[in-house]
Each structure stands twice: as structure tokens, then as C-alpha cells.
BAVO-478494 format. One record per residue (C-alpha): y, z, x; residue in three letters. Coordinates in steps of 0.02 Angstrom, whole numbers, padded with zeros to 5 digits, always signed. Example, Ala and Ser with C-alpha at 12.3 -4.5 7.8 and 13.67 -1.06 7.14 Angstrom:
% residues 2
-00225+00390+00615Ala/-00053+00357+00684Ser/
END
This chain:
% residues 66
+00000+00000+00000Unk/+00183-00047+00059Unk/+00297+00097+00103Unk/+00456+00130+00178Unk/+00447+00268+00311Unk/+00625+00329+00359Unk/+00677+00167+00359Unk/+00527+00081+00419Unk/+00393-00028+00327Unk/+00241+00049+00350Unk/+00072-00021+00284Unk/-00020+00117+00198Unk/-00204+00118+00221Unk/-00238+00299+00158Unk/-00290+00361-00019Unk/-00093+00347-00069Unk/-00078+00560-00054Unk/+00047+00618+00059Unk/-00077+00726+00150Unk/-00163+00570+00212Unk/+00006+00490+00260Unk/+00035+00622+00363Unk/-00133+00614+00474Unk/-00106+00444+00474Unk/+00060+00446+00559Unk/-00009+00587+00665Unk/+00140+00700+00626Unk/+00111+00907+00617Unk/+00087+00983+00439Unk/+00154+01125+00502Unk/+00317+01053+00552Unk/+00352+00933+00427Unk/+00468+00916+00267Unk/+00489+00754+00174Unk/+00562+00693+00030Unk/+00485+00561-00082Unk/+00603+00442-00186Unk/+00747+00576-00143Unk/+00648+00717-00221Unk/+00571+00856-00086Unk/+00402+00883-00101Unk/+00351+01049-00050Unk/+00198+01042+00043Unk/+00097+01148-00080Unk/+00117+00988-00183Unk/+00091+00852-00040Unk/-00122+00804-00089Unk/-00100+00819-00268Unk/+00060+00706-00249Unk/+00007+00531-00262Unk/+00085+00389-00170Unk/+00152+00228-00276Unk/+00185+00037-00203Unk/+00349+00025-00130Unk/+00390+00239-00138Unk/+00525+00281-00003Unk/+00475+00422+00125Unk/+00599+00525+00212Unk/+00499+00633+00344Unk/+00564+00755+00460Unk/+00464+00835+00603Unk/+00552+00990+00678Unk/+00524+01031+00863Unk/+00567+01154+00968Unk/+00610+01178+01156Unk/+00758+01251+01216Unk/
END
């Protein structure tokens, strides 16, 4: 399924939840917050969300360092 990751086109190959976009892209669960369509998801909600054709992803990844 066609997305648009922050920005990006990305092909979807996943079973459209947001859990499996996430291992996907590699990205931490743990440090992650994303919005879907300009709605926040909180991730208590990200594998019962499901993923439609053309849905725009914002995701964030926080890091630290100093």
C-alpha cells in the first residue's frame, strides 16, 4: 500500500497496522510518536490502528546524547 512517510513515498508491504510500519522502517517503539492524517495516535492504539491507501505518516524518533 502507498504511503507518505514524513514527506516521503514509501511502499507499504506490511499488514497496513502501524505496529508493522514501524518494524518495517526499523525505528524504536520506545522512542517514537506519530501522527496519522494529523491525528496522534498514541501507541496503545498503534496495532489495532489500521493503515488506509494513500494515509499520511508523521513519525518522530527522539534520541538522546548530550
Amino acid at each position: 500500500m502507498k504511503l507518505t512517510v514524513n514527506g516521503d513515498e514509501h511502499l507499504h508491504r506490511g499488514d497496513g497496522s502501524i505496529g508493522a510500519l514501524l518494524v518495517e522502517l526499523g525505528a524504536n517503539k520506545d522512542h517514537t510518536a506519530l501522527m496519522v492524517n494529523g491525528s496522534v495516535i498514541p501507541s496503545e492504539q498503534w496495532n489495532a490502528t489500521t493503515l488506509k491507501e494513500n494515509d499520511e505518516i508523521e513519525m518522530l524518533v527522539f534520541v538522546g546524547g548530550g
